[in-house]
PAKOL-277776 format. One record per residue (C-alpha): x, y, z. Coordinates in steps of 0.2 Angstrom, whole numbers, plus 5000, padded with zeros to 4 digits. Layout:
N
XYZ;...
! end
This chain:
501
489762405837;488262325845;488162155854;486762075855;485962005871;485461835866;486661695867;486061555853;486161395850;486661395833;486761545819;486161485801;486761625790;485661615773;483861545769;483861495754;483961285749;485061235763;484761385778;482861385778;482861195777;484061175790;483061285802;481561195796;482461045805;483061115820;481661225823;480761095833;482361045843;481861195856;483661235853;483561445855;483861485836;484661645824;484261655805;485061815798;484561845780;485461975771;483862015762;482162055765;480361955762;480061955745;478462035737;477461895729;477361965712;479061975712;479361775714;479661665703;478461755689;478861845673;477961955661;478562035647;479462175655;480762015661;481362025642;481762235645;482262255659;483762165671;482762095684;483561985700;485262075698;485662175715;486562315713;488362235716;489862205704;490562065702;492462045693;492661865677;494461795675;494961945664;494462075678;492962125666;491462205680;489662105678;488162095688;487761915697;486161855694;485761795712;484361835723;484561895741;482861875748;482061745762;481961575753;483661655742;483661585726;482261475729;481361645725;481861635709;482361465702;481261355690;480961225704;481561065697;482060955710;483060795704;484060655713;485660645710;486060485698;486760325709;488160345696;488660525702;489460465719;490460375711;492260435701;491760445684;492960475667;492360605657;493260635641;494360815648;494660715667;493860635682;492260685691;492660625709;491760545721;490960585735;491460505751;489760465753;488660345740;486860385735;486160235747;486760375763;485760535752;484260415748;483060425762;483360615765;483060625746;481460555750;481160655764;481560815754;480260775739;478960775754;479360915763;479561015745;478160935739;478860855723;477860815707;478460675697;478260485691;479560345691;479760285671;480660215660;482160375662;483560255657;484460335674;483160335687;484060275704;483160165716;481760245725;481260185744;479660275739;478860345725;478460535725;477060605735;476160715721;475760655701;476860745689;476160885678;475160855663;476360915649;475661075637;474861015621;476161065611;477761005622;476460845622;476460805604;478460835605;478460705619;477460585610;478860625594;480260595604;479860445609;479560375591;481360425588;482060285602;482260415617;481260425633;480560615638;480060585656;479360715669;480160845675;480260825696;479360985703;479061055720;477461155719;476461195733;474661125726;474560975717;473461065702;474261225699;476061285695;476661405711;478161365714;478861285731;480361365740;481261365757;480261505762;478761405761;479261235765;480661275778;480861465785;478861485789;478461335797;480261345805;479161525814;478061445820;479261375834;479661525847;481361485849;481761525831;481961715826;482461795810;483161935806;483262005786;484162135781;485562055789;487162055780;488561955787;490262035785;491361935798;491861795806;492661805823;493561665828;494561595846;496561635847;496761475840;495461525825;494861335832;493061395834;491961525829;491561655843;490661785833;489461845817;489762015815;488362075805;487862255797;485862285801;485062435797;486762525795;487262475810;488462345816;488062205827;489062055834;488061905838;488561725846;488061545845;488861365850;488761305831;488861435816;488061365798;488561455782;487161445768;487561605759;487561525741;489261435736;490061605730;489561685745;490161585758;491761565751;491961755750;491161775769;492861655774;494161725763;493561905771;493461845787;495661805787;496461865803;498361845810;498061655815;496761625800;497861735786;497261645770;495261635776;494661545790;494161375788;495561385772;497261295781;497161185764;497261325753;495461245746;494261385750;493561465733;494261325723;493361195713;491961315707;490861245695;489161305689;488561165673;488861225654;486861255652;486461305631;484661365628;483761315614;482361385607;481161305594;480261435586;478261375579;476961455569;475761365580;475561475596;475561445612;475261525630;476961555633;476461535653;476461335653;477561255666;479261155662;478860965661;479960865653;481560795656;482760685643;484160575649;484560465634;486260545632;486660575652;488060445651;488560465634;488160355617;488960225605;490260335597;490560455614;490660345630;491060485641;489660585649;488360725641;487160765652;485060815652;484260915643;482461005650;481161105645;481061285651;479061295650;478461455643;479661595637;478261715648;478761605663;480361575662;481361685672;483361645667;482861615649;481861765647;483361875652;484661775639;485361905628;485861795614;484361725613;483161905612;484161935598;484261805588;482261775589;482161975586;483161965569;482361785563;480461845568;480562055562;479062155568;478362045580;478262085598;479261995612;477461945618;477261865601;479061815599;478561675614;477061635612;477661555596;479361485603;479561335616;481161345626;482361195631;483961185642;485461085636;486261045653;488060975654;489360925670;490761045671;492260975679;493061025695;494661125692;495561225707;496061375697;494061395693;493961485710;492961615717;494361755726;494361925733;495562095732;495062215743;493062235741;493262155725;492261965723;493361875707;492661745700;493861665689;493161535678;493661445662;492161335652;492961125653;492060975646;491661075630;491460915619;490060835627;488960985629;489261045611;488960875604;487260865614;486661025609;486760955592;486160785594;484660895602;484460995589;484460835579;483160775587;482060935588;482160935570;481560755567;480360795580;479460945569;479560825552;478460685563;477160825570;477060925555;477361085564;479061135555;479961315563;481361275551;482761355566;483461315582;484461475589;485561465605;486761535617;487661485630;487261565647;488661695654;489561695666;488361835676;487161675676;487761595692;486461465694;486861285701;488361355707;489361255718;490861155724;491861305732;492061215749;491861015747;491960905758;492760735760;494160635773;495660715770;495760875776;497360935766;496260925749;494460995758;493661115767;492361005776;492260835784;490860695778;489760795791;490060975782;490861025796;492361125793;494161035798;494761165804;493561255815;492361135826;490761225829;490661285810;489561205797;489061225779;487561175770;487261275754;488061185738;489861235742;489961065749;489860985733;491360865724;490960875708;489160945700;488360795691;487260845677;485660855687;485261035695;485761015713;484361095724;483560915729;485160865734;485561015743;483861015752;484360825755;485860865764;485360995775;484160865782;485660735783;486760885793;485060925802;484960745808;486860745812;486660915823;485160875833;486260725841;487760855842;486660965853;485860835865;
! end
């Protein structure tokens, strides 16, 4: 084994959403700085594009297994790359509801709060849609929170076609609103990430290095497994050991519970970090139905995502308990996730025989019915051996099935206004190798005995160790949570540069 050198301030261990914007807001403390990525710089026709080869062949899948509930092998769809699954995401970036810091009853149990309310995320939420470069327009959205400002770049004009849907929608009573994107010009649809907006800027600072192809195996703690003393890291095939003050964890939720519960020793034996038993527990990763309305009137199939509705995010007259959003996934051709669907490929192949899966979406538009999943602490991610588990079981079942049929509902009154009738409305449910908006494996809150992190997302147990991906999370609202997480690496950023004074 190799030790390095260097002595560093701090270690960030991840790039994507929370690492390459933490570094982003460290990078100018002159603090000397380590980013190790596990993966490497992505190509950019590799990023966040799609032709149709995404519908044949199973792309963003790296060649690991992972083990569901029943011990049945999949492969995660997860990105190791700089900017991590910011490489690859659909770049909606939403605020969290005020609403969702708050305990809220949904009809199979409690989403709790947060410890914090959305008054302490506002400002950094403001600060995250500049530095990401968000693309929206406060409206009528029945759940928009208070904004301190409004956001720096105009939304998107919406396709003709999702346009006249929009405009058909909103003779039904509900109110389609746009879709907030972070894109890195104002005209065109490239899609911002935290290589971008936070690891390349972050080099621009000589006290910052990175290194990719990085992967963290170990963490190394004191006798009292009270502070982290080493990263043992595998580079090149080779082992390193490297040290810092602070350690951050950014790994992805699923990752950075797996890095702890491999990193036990004899005073750490359940995990470091994990003297509550907590580690892994509470993983949730949304119920998320895709929709596809099929048209004879063609389209592109490269138009960007839009349009957001929200009429049903708390609930209606008959249900007063929680449903959630429901989104339009731009064109099936751009659209990475819905592209590599399987229910959906084969419903469209049997319902539209002889056409081409270029031709199958160019005549299709794509939607996402997006509900909360509760957190449960026997949903957990764990390991045997080499083995990553992730034991899951779908909650909040009601309120998602009810929404995909009150939007079907309204697709369908929708196509009787505008004339432009497809006459079906195939789903499916994403699997379990979907891991997208994953979260809550190591939230935080006051009381150590039922989290892993304080209000800081600093771990109880160990001082100098931080985390700042989505693990952090309580519960998952209904809203995808890369603003939020981008928010709150700028809120532990804030906290850290007055640590290190």
């Amino acid at each position: 084994m190799i030790i390095d050198d260097q002595y560093y301030d701090i270690i960030i261990i991840g790039t994507g959403a929370g690492g390459g914007t933490l570094a982003y807001k460290l990078a100018p403390t002159g603090k000397k700085i380590l980013v190790l990525e596990r993966g490497d710089f992505m190509p950019l026709e590799e990023q966040n594009r799609s032709n149709v080869d995404v519908f044949k062949k199973e792309r963003y899948y790296p060649p690991e297994r992972w083990f569901d509930i029943n011990g049945e092998p999949f492969s995660p769809q997860t990105n190791y790359a700089i900017g991590g699954n910011t490489k690859i995401y659909g770049a909606t970036l939403m605020r969290m509801r005020e609403r969702d810091f708050e305990a809220v009853n949904h009809q199979d149990g409690i989403s709790p709060a947060w410890g914090l309310k959305y008054s302490d995320f506002e400002p950094y939420y403001t600060e995250a849609e500049q530095l990401y470069k968000v693309h929206g327009q406060a409206s009528d959205d029945p759940t928009e929170p208070h904004r301190s400002a409004d956001y720096p770049y105009r939304a998107l004009d919406h396709d003709p076609q999702v346009k006249d849907i929009v405009d058909a929608l909103s003779k039904q009573g509900l109110h389609p609103s746009s879709l907030p994107l972070g894109l890195t010009r104002e005209t065109e649809d490239p899609t911002n990430d935290s290589e971008v907006s936070g690891i390349v800027p972050a080099l621009t600072h000589p006290n910052v290095t990175v290194k990719t192809s990085a992967k963290v195996v170990c963490l190394h703690t004191n006798p009292s497994g009270s502070a982290i003393k080493a990263v043992e890291a595998e580079v090149a095939g080779q082992s390193y050991l490297f040290m810092a003050d602070i350690i951050v964890l950014a790994c992805g939720a699923i990752n950075s519970a797996v890095l702890l519960l491999r990193s036990a020793n004899d005073v750490c034996p359940n995990g470091v970090a994990n003297s509550s038993g907590m580690v892994g527990r509470n993983f949730m990763k949304h119920r998320i139905t895709s929709v596809v309305q099929l048209s004879a009137r063609p389209n592109s199939g490269k138009f960007p995502r839009s349009v957001v509705i929200n009429d049903f995010y708390w609930g209606d007259q008959d249900f007063p308990y929680p449903m959630g959003q429901v989104q339009n996934t731009g064109g099936l051709l751009q659209d990475i996730i819905f592209a590599e669907s399987p229910p959906i490929l084969s419903v469209l192949a049997k319902v539209m025989p002889g056409f081409g899966l270029k031709q199958m979406a160019t005549h299709s538009i794509g939607w996402w019915v997006q509900t909360e999943d509760l957190p449960n602490p026997t949903n957990r991610v764990r390991i045997e051996g080499e083995r990553i588990y992730l034991d899951y079981t779908p909650n909040n079942t009601e309120a998602h099935e009810r929404l995909v049929y009150f939007w079907t509902e309204a697709l369908k009154e929708a196509e009787k206004i505008t004339n432009q009738r497809g006459g079906l409305h195939p789903y499916g449910e994403m699997p379990i190798s979907v891991v997208a908006n994953q979260c809550g494996t190591c939230r935080f809150g006051e009381d150590s005995t039922t989290s892993v992190l304080d209000l800081n997302c600093r771990s109880h147990d160990v001082d100098n160790l931080y985390i700042v991906d989505s693990s952090f999370f309580p519960s998952n609202a209904s809203v995808s949570p890369a603003l939020t997480i981008i928010a709150n690496a700028l809120r532990v950023g804030d906290h850290l540069i007055e640590r290190l004074k």
